[in-house]
C-alpha positions in Angstrom: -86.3 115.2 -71.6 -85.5 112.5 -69.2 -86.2 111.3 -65.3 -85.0 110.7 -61.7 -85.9 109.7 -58.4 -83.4 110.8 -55.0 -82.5 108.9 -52.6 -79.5 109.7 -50.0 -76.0 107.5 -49.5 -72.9 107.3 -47.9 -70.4 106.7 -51.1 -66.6 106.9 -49.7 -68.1 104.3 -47.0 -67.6 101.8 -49.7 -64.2 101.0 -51.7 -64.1 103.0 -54.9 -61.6 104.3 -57.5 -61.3 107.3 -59.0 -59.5 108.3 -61.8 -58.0 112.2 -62.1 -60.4 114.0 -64.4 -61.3 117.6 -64.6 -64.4 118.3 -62.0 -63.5 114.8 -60.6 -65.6 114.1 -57.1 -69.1 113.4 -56.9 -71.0 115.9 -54.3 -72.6 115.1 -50.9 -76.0 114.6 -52.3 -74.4 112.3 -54.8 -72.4 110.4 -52.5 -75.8 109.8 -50.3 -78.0 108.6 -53.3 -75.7 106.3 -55.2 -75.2 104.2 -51.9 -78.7 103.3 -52.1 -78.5 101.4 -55.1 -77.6 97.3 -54.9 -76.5 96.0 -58.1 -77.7 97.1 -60.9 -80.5 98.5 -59.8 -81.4 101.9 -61.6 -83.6 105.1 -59.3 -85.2 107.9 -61.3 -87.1 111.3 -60.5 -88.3 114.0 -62.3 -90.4 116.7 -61.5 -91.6 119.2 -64.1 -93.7 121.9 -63.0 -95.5 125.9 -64.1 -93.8 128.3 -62.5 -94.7 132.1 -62.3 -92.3 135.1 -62.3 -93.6 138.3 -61.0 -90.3 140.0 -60.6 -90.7 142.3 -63.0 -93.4 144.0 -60.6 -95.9 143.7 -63.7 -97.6 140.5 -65.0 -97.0 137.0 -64.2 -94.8 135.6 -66.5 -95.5 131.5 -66.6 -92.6 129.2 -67.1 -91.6 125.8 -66.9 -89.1 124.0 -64.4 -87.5 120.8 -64.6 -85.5 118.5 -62.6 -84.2 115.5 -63.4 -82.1 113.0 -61.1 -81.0 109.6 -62.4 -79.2 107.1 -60.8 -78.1 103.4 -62.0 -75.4 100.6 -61.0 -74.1 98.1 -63.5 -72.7 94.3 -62.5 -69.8 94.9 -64.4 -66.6 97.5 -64.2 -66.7 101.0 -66.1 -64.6 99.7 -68.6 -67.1 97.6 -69.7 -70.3 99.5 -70.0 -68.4 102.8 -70.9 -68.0 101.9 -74.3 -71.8 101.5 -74.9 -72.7 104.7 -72.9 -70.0 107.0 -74.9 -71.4 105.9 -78.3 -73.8 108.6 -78.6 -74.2 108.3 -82.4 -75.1 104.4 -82.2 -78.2 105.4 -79.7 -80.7 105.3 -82.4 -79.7 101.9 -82.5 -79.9 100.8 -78.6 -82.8 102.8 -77.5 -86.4 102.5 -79.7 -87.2 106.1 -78.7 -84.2 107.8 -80.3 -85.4 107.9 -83.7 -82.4 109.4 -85.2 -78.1 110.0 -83.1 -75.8 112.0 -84.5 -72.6 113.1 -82.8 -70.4 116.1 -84.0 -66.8 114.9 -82.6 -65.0 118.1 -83.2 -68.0 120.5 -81.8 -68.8 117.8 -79.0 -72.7 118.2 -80.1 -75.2 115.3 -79.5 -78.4 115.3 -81.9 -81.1 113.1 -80.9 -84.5 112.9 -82.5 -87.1 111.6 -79.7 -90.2 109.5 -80.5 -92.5 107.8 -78.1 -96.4 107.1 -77.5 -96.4 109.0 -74.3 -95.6 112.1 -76.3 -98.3 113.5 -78.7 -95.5 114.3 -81.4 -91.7 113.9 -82.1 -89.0 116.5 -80.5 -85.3 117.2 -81.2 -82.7 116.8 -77.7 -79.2 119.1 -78.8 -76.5 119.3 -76.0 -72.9 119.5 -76.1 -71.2 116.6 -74.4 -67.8 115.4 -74.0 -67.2 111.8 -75.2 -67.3 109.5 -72.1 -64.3 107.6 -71.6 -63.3 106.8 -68.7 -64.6 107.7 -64.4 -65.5 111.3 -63.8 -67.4 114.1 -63.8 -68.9 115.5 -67.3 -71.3 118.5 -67.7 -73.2 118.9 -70.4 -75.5 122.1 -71.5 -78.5 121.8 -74.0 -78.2 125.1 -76.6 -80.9 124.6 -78.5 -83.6 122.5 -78.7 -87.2 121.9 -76.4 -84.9 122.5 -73.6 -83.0 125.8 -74.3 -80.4 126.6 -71.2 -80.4 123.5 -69.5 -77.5 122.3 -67.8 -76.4 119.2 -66.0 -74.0 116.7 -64.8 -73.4 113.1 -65.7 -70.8 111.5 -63.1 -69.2 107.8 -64.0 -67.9 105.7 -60.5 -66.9 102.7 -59.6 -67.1 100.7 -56.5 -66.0 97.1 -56.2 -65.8 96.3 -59.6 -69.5 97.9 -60.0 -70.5 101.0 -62.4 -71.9 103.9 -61.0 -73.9 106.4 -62.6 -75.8 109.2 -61.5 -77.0 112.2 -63.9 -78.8 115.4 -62.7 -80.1 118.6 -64.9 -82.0 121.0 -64.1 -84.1 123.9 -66.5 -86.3 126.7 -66.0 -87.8 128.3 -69.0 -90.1 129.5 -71.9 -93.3 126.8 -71.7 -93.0 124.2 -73.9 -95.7 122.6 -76.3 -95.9 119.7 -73.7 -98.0 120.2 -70.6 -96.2 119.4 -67.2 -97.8 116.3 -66.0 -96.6 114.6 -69.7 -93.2 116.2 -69.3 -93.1 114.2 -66.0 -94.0 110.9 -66.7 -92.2 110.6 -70.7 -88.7 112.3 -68.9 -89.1 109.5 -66.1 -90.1 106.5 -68.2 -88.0 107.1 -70.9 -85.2 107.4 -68.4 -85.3 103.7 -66.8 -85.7 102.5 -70.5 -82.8 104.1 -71.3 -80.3 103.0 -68.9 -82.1 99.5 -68.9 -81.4 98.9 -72.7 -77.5 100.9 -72.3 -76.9 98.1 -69.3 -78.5 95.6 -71.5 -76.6 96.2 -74.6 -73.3 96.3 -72.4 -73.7 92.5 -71.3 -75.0 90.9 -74.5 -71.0 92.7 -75.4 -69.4 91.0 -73.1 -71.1 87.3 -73.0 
């Protein structure tokens, strides 16, 4: 999956505009890490680790837990990198490790086939999505897929005439093929990569 890296900010300190949208409002720890960020500059973490259930009062059971924090600022307004972000099904175009986008409008499911040299073999992302269109809050849940059950949140702001996006997920589940340390550093690079080549592809739009 993808990366982050937190830091902590004071968002409603600085002039922004919000537009009504269902689960509008960015959360404290939100608020505290986007104000952080100068222009354009993008933060990422992610921490993937084994973790061991014993609950059951039996054997261990071994599992894997992710979290993934993201956080970038564009130069320009939402309305100009929104319509690059939103076009999921054009990704395999913008990003080299998406080998293959596909977006089902009517079932709001993003397909994305995931290739890179940090990774010893291919892997399928599937996650249902609204389209992005405009500032807000937009959850997203992953039913299928290396990442079964994971959930997350990817929040558009703006503040003085500056996009603001911050994405967090977080999963805890059956071990995948991939062993921790690899999860780590492939969901982290492949996260500054991506929002790089996104912010990119949004200015060579607009010159």
């Amino acid at each position: 999956m993808f990366t982050q890296l937190f830091l902590l900010f004071i968002f409603f300190a600085l002039p922004t505009h919000t537009h009504a949208h269902p689960n509008s409002g960015p959360n404290t720890s939100e608020q505290l890490f986007l104000e952080k960020l100068n222009q354009r500059d993008i933060i990422a973490l992610v921490t993937v680790e084994d973790h061991y259930d014993n609950s059951s009062g039996e054997q261990l059971t071994r599992e894997q837990k992710l979290n993934f924090k993201l956080a970038g600022v564009h130069r320009r307004s939402c309305n100009k990198i929104l319509p690059i972000l939103s076009r999921y099904e054009k990704y395999d175009e913008y990003l080299s490790f998406i080998k293959k986008s596909q977006y089902d409008e009517r079932n709001k499911l993003i397909l994305f086939l995931l290739d890179h040299a940090l990774i010893p073999s291919p892997f399928y992302l599937m996650f249902k999505l609204d389209r992005i269109k405009t500032i807000g809050n937009y959850p997203f849940h992953f039913d299928g897929g290396i990442f079964p059950g994971l959930t997350g949140t990817i929040t558009i702001q703006e503040s003085s005439e500056r996009c603001r996006i911050f994405i967090h997920a977080h999963w805890q589940g059956t071990p995948t093929r991939f062993p921790s340390f690899i999860l780590e550093l492939f969901s982290e690079t492949i996260a500054k990569i991506g929002i790089e080549a996104l912010f990119r592809e949004a200015d060579r739009a607009h010159n």
